[in-house]
N, C-alpha and C positions, 0 to 999 in steps of 0.2 A: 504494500500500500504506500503510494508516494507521499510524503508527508512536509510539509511546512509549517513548523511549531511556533506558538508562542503563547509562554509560561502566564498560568494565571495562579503561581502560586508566591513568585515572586516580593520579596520587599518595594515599594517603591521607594525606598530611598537607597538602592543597591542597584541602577539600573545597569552595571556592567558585568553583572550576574546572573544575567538574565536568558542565559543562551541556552538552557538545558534543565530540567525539570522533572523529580520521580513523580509528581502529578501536574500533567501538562496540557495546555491545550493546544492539541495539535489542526489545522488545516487538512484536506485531504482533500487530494484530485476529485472530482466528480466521477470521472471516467475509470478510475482507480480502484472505488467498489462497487462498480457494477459488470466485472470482468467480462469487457467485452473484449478481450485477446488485443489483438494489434493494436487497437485504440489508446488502449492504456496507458501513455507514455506520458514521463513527467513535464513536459512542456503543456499536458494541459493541467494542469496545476495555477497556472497563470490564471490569473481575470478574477473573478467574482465564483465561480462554481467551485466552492467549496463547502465540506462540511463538518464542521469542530469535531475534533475526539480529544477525550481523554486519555491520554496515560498514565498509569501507576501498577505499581508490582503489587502491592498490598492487595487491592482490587478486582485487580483482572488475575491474580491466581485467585482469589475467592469466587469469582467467578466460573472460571478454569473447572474449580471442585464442584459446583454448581453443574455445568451441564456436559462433564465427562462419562457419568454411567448414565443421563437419558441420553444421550448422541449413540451411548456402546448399544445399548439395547432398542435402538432406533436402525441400525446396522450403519450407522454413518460414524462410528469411531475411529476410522481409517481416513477420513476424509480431510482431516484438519482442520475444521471447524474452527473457529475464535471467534469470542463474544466482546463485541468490543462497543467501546463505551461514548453515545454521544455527548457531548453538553450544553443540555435543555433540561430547564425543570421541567415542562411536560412529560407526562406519563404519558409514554411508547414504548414499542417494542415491536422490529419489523427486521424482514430477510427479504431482499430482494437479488441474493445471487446465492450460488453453490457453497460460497466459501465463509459469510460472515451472518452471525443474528446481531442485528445495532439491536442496542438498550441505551433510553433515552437516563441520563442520572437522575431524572426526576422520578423514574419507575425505580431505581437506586434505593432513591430519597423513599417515596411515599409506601414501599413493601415494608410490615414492621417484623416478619419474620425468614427468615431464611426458604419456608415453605411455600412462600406465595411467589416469591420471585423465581423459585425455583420450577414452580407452577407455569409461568407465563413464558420459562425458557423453554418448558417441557409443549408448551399450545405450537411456539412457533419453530421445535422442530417437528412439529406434526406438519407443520405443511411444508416445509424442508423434505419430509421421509414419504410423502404424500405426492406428491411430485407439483405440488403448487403453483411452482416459478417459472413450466416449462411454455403455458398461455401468456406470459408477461413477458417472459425473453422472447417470444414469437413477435408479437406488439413490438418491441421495442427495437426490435431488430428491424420493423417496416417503419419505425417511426424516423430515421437517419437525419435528427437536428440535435445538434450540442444542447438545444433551448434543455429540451426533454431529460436528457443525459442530468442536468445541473437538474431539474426537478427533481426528478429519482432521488440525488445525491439528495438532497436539501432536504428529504421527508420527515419529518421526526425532528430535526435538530433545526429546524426554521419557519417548517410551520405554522406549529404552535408556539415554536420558540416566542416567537413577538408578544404574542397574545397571554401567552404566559407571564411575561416578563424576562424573556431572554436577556441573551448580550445583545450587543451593536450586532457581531457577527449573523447573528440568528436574524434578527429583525433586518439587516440588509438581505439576507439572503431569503426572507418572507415575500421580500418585497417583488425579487425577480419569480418567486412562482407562485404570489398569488393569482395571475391572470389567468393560469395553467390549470384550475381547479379542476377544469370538466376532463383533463388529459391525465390531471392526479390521478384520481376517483377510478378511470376506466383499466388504469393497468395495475392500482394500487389495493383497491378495496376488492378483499373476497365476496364470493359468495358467500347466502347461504349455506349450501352442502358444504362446501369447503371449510367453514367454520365446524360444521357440525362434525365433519371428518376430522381435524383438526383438534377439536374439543377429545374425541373417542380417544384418538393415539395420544394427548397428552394424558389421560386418566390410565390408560396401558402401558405407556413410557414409566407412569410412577409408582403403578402397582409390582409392574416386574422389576423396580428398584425397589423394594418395600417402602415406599413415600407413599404419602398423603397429597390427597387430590383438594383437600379442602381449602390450603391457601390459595388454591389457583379458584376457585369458585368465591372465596370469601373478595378476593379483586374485583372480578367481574363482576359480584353484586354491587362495590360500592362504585366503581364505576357507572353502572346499569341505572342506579339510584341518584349518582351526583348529576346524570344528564337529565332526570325528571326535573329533575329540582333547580338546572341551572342551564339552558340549551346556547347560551352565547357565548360561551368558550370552552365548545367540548375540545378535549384532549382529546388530540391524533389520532390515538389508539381506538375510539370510537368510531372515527371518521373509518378508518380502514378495516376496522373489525367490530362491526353492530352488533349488537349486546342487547336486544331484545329482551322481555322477560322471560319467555317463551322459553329460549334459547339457554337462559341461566338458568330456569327449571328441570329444563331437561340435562343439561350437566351436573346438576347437583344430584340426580337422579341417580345416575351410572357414577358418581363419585362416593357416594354414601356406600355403595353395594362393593367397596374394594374393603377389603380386610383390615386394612392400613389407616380409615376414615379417620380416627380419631389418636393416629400415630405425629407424637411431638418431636420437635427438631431437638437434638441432644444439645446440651446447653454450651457446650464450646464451639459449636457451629453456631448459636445463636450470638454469643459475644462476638464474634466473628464481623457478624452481620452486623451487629449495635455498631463497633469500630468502625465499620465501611460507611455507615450512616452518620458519624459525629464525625469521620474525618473531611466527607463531603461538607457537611454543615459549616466544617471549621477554614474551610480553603472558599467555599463559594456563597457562604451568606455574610452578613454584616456582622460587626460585634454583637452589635445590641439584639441581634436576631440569636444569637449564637446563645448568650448570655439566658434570653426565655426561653430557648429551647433545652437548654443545660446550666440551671443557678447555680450559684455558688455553694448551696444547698446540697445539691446532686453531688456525692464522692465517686461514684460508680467509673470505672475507670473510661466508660465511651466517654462519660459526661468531661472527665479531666483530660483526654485526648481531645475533643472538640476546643474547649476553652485555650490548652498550649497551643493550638495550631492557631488557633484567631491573635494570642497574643503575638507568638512571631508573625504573624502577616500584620498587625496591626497593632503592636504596645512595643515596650522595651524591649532589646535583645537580652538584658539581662533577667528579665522578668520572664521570658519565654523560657530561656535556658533553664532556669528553677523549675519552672512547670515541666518540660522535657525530660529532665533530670528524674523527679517526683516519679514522672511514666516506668522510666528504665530502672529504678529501684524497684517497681512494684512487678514489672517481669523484663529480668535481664536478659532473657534471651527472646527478645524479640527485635527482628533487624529493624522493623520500622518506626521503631522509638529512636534506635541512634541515625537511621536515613533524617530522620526529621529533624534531629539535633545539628547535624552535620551540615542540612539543609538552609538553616537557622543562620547558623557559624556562618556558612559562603554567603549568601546573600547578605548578611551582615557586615562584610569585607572582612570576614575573620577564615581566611581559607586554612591559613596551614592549620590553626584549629580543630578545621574541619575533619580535617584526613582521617584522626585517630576515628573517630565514631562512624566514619564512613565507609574504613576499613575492615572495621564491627560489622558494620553491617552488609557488606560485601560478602562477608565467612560467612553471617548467618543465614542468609539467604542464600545460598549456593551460586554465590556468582551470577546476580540475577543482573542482567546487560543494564536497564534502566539504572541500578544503582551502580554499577561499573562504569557506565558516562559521569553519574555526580561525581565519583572520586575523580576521573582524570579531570575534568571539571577543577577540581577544587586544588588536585597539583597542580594545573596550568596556570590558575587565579595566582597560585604563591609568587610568580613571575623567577622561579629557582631552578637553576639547571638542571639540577643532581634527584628533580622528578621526575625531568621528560622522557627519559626514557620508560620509565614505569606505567607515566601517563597512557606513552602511546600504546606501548601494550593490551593494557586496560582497554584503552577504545579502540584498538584493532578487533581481540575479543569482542567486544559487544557491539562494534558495525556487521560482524559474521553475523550476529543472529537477530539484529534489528539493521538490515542493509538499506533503510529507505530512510534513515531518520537525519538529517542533512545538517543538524544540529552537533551531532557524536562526529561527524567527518569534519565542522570547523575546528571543533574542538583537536581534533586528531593532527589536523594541519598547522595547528601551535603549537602543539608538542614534538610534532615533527620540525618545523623552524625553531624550535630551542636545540633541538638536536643537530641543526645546521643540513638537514637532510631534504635539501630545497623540491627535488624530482617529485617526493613524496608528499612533500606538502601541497605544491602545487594538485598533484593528482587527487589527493585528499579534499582540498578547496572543488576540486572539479566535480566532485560527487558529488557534494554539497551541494554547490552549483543549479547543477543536474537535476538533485530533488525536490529545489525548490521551484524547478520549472526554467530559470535563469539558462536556457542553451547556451545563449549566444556566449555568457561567460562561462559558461564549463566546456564549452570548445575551444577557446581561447586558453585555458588553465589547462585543459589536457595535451594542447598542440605544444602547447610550451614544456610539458611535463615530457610528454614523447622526445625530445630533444635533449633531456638529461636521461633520459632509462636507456640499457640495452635492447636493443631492438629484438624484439620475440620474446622476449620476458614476460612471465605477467602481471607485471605491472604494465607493462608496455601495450601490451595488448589489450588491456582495461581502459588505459588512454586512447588508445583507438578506436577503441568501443564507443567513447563516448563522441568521440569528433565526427566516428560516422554514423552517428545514431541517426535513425530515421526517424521524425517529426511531421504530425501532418503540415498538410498547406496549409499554406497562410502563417506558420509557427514559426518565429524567428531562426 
C-alpha cells in the first residue's frame, strides 16, 4: 500500500520530529487499495485521492488477534488478509478488495467489548468468503474514471468523516464525493440477500471459533435504533449495510441458537481492548474530552494510559514522563508503555533519551518494524555519528517489511549520509520519493544514485527500477 504519512500524534512544539510515528496518520493512494494490478502505482498518490490510515503496532496486532481464527475458518487464512485502520470517528467497516477489511476508529472507539468488534470483523469477512466483491470489481472495472477510483478510496474515512466531525482531510475528501452518491450506493451498498448471507457466515465464522455472536447483534441493534431516533447523520455503515428491524431479528434468531450465546471475552483480551480505546481517546480527542471520559477519579490503568498520552500531546514533558513512568511500573513488560515514553522523549527534543526505552521496546515487541523506525528515528535526531550505523540497520530491517512507508526511507537516507555513504542515500531518498508519489524527484535521486552503484548490483538495479518505472499518462 503506497503510503504518504503525516503524524497526528506529534508535539507541536517539536515540529522537526515529526517524520515518523508508532500511531500515525498515514495518506494512501486511492488506487493503492482497490488493487487494480497495473494501476497501482505511487504517482497516483499525488492530488486529493487519498484516504487517512492509521498506524500503530499496539493496535493493528490486536486487531491481527481479532480476525486470525475467523479469516482460518472462513478458508481465507492463507490469503493475507490485514485489517487496517481508517481515521474517522464514524462507525464503519467495509472490504472492497481481496486483500484488506478498512475499520473506521470510530467502530475502534464506539465497540465497548472485544466481542462486538470482533462480530463486525466476522459480518465483513462473510462477504469476503461469500464472494461479495466479484459484482463490484465487474462495475468498476467498466467504470474506467480516476473520479470513481478516489470514491471507492474515500468511503468510510470521508464520508461520514465530515458529518461526523472528521479532520480537514476527511471533510476535503467528502467534498470531492459527495456529488458521487448515486455511483456510491450502486457499487457500494449490499443487498439484501447478501447481508443476510453475510449475517449466516459471520454467526458460523464465530460459532466454529467458540465466540459469541451476541456482540455483533448487540451493534446492529444500537445502530438499527440510533437511525430511528436520528436519520441526519447516519453512519456509513448504515448507508452501505441497512439494518432493518426485520433483519436484526432474524440475526438474533440464529445467534441465540449457537452454544457460545452467552460466552464472555476472557478479561485480558478485554483490557486489551479498554487500552486500544483510551489510547485512541488519548492521541485523537481533546484534553478536556479525554479528562470526562477518564477522571482523575478513574485508577484503572486504560483510564491512566488515556490521561499520559493527552498529557504528552498536550501538558508538560515532565509531567507526561511521570505518568508514563507510573504505566511501566505497573507492567514492565509491556513494549508500549516504553514506545510511548520514548515517543514523549523525541518529540520533546530529548532523543538520545529516547533510545534507552525505545530499545525496551524494540526487545519487547519482537522487533516490530513501526517501533524499529522510532528508534532509528530517535538515533538520527541525536545528530551523532557513532549511531548511524545502527540506525541504518534498524530501518533497513523495517523498510523489508513495511517497503511502502517513505517516511522509514528518509529517515534511512540520514543515517546513510552520516555514514558518508552518498549512493545509498540518495537511493534511499529515491524510495521515499517514489512513495510519496514525487516521480519526477525519485528519478532524478535514482539516476544520480545509478552513477555511484556498480552496475548490476542490487542496489543498482533498484535504481533503475525506479527511473524506468512506468507511470500512467499525464503522471509526471
Amino acid at each position: 500500500m503506497t503510503e504518504n504519512e503525516t503524524p497526528i500524534r506529534a508535539r507541536r512544539r517539536a515540529p522537526a520530529a515529526r517524520a515518523c510515528r508508532a500511531l500515525a496518520l498515514v495518506t494512501a493512494a486511492a488506487v493503492a487499495v482497490t488493487g487494480l494490478g497495473p494501476m497501482a502505482t505511487p504517482a497516483d498518490a499525488q492530488g486529493a485521492h487519498r484516504i487517512p490510515i492509521i498506524r500503530d503496532t499496539e493496535i493493528e496486532n490486536l486487531l491481527r488477534d481479532y480476525a486470525r481464527p475467523i479469516l482460518k475458518v472462513a478458508g481465507l487464512g492463507g490469503h493475507h488478509i490485514k485489517v487496517v485502520i481508517v481515521n474517522s470517528r464514524a462507525f464503519n467497516a467495509f472490504v472492497m478488495d481481496g486483500r484488506h477489511i478498512f475499520v473506521n476508529a470510530g467502530a475502534l472507539f464506539q465497540t465497548k467489548t472485544p466481542n462486538e468488534l470482533i462480530g463486525v470483523i466476522a459480518h465483513e469477512t462473510g462477504h469476503l468468503a461469500d464472494g461479495h466483491l466479484m459484482r463490484r470489481r465487474q462495475k468498476l472495472a467498466q467504470a474506467q474514471t480516476m473520479s470513481i477510483v478516489a470514491m471507492l478510496a474515500g468511503i468510510g474515512a470521508a464520508v461520514a468523516g465530515a458529518s461526523a466531525g472528521g479532520s480537514a482531510a476527511n471533510i476535503g475528501a467528502a467534498a470531492i464525493l459527495a456529488p458521487q452518491a448515486a455511483i456510491r450506493n450502486s457499487l457500494l451498498a449490499y443487498s439484501r440477500g447478501q447481508e443476510d448471507q453475510a449475517d449466516h457466515a459471520a454467526v458460523r465464522f464465530l460459532t466454529a471459533t467458540h465466540q459469541s455472536a451476541k456482540g455483533m447483534v448487540d451493534v446492529f441493534k444500537r445502530l438499527s435504533n440510533e437511525m430511528l431516533f436520528d436519520s441526519r447523520d447516519i453512519d456509513p455503515y448504515m448507508q452501505n449495510h441497512p439494518l432493518p428491524a426485520a433483519r436484526v431479528a432474524a440475526l438474533e434468531q440464529i445467534a441465540r441458537a449457537s452454544p457460545y450465546w452467552n460466552k464472555k471475552d476472557p478479561p485480558a483480551l478485554q483490557l486489551r481492548h479498554d487500552l486500544m480505546r483510551a489510547k485512541l481517546s488519548g492521541f485523537l480527542e481533546s484534553p478536556g474530552t479525554v479528562l470526562r471520559r477518564y477522571p482523575l477519579s478513574n485508577h484503572s490503568l486504560p483510564a491512566r494510559y488515556a490521561r499520559a498520552i493527552s498529557a504528552y500531546r498536550n501538558g508538560t514533558l515532565s509531567h507526561a514522563i511521570g505518568l508514563i513512568d507510573d504505566l511501566i511500573r505497573s507492567k514492565p513488560d509491556d513494549p508500549y508503555f516504553y514506545e510511548l515514553k520514548g515517543q514523549a522523549l523525541l518529540d520533546g527534543g530529548r532523543p538520545l533519551e529516547a533510545i534507552a526505552p525505545l530499545r525496551r521496546a524494540v526487545a519487547l515487541s519482537r522487533h516490530a518494524p513501526l517501533i524499529e523506525i522510532l528508534l532509528g528515528q530517535a538515533m538520527v535526531a541525536t545528530n551523532q555519528r557513532r549511531y548511524a550505523g545502527e540506525a541504518a540497520r534498524l530501518l533497513q530491517s523495517a523498510v523489508r517489511q513495511e517497503p511502502d512507508m517513505a517516511s522509514a526511507y528518509e529517515q534511512l537516507a540520514m543515517a546513510y549520509g552520516r555514514e558518508g555513504k552518498l549512493a545509498q542515500a540518495d537511493l534511499a531518498s529515491a524510495h521515499a520519493a517514489f512513495n510519496r508519489g514525487d516521480i519526477r524527484t525519485a528519478r532524478m535521486l535514482a539516476s544520480r544514485a545509478k552513477t555511484r552503484l556498480k552496475v548490476g548490483s542490487p542496489a543498482w538495479v533498484r535504481a533503475d527500477d525506479i527511473v524506468n518505472a512506468n507511470v500512467p499518462k499525464g503522471r509526471p
